[in-house]
C-alpha positions as CSV (number, residue, x, y, z in Angstrom):
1,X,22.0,59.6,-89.0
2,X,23.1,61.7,-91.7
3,X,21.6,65.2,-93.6
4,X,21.0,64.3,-97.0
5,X,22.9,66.6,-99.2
6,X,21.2,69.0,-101.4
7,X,22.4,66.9,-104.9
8,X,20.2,63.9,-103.9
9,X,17.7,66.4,-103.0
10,X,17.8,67.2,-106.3
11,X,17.9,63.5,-107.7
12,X,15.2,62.2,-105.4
13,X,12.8,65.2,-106.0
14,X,9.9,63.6,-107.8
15,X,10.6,60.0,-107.5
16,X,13.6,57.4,-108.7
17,X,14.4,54.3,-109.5
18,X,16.8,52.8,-106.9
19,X,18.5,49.8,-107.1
20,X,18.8,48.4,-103.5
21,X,21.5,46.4,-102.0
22,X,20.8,43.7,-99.0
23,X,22.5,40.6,-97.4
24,X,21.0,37.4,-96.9
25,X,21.4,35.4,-93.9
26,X,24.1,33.2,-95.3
27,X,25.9,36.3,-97.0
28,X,24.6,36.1,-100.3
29,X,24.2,39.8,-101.7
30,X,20.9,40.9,-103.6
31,X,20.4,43.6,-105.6
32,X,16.9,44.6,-106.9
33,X,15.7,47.8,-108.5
34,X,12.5,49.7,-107.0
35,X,10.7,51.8,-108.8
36,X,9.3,54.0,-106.2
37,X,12.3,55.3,-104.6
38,X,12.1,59.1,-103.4
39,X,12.6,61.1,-100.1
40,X,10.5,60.6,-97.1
41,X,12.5,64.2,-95.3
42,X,16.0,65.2,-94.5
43,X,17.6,62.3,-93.3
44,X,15.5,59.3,-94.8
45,X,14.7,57.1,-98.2
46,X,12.0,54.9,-98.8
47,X,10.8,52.9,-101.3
48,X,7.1,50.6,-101.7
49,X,7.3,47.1,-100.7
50,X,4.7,45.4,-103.0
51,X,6.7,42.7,-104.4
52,X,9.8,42.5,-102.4
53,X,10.4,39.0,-100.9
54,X,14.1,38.3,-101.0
55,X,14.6,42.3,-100.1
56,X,12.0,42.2,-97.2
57,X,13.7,38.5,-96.0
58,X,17.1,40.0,-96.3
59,X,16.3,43.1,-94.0
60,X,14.4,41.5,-91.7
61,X,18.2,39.7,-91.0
62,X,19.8,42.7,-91.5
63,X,18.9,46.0,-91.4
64,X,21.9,47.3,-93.8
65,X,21.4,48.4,-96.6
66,X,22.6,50.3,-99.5
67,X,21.2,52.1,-102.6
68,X,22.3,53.1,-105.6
69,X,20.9,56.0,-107.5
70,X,21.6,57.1,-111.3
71,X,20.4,60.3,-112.9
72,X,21.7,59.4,-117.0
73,X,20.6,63.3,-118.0
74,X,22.7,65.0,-115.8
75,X,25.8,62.2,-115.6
76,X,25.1,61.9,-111.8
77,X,25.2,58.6,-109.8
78,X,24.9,58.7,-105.7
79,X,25.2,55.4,-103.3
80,X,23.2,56.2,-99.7
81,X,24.2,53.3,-97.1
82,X,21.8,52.9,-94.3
83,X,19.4,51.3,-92.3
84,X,16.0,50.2,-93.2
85,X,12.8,49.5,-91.1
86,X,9.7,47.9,-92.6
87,X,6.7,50.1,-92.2
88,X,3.1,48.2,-92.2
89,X,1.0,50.8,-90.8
90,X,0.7,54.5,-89.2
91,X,1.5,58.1,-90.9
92,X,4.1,57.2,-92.9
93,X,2.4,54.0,-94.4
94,X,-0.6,55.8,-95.1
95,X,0.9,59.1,-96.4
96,X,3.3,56.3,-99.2
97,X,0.3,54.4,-100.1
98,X,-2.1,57.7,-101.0
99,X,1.1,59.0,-103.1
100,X,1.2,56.0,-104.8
101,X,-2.5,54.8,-105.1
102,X,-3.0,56.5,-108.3
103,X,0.5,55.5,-110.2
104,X,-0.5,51.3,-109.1
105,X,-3.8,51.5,-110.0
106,X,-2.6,52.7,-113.5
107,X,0.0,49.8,-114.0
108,X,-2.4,47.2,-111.9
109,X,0.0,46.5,-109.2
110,X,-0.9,44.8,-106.0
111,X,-1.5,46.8,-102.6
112,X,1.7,48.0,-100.8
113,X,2.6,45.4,-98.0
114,X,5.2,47.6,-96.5
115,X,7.2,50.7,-96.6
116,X,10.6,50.5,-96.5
117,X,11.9,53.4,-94.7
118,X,15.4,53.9,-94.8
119,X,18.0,56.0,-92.5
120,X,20.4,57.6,-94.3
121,X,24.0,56.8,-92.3
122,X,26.4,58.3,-95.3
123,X,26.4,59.3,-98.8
124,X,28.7,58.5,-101.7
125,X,29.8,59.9,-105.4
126,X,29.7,57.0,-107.5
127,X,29.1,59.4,-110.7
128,X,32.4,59.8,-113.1
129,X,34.7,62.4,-112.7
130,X,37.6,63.3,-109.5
131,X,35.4,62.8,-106.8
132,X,33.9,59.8,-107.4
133,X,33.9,56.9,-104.3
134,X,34.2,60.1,-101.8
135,X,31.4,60.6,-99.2
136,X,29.4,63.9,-99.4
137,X,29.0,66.0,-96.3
């Protein structure tokens, strides 16, 4: 498990689109972006689960994953790779769903099924520049 830096702090703050990596059970990669990505604390992600077959299939295989974060106004870009957990009840669950009950009734989206809770193992520059593709410590 790894501290999240303070520059996805930053990005994460109020909410993100994520795009999310996973790997099927016969190697085929998926990519899907979620629109409720933010921090959950210091060391973990999450994003909402409303409509996320191939995702949830792919994790229940394999819990790695890894997501990709881009923040255009500031020329930022940050890939976290991890391991995700599917969440369908308790604290956490409860405390997603009341943060988002307000944003899915607005756009009429379905209930949450799960939340995807994910441990951040290691954190990447992917933005442009002479550090990008080095981990951040």
């Amino acid at each position: 498990m790894t501290t999240i830096p303070q520059e996805l702090h930053d990005m994460l703050a109020g909410g993100h689109n994520v795009w999310v990596a996973t790997v099927g059970p016969d190697g085929t990669p998926n990519v899907s972006i979620k629109g409720s990505g933010a921090l959950l604390d210091d060391e973990h992600l999450y994003f909402a689960d409303m409509f996320s077959h191939k995702t949830r299939e792919n994790i229940e295989h394999d819990s790695r994953v890894a997501v990709g974060i881009h923040d255009p106004e500031r020329k930022l870009a940050m890939q976290v790779k991890g391991r995700a957990e599917l969440i369908d009840h308790g604290e956490v669950f409860d405390t997603v769903n009341e943060k988002l009950k307000a944003v899915s009734e607005q756009l009429h989206l379905p209930p949450m099924k799960y939340v995807v809770r994910i441990t951040v193992e290691s954190v990447w520059d992917m933005g442009p520049g002479p550090h990008a593709g080095e981990e951040l410590k």
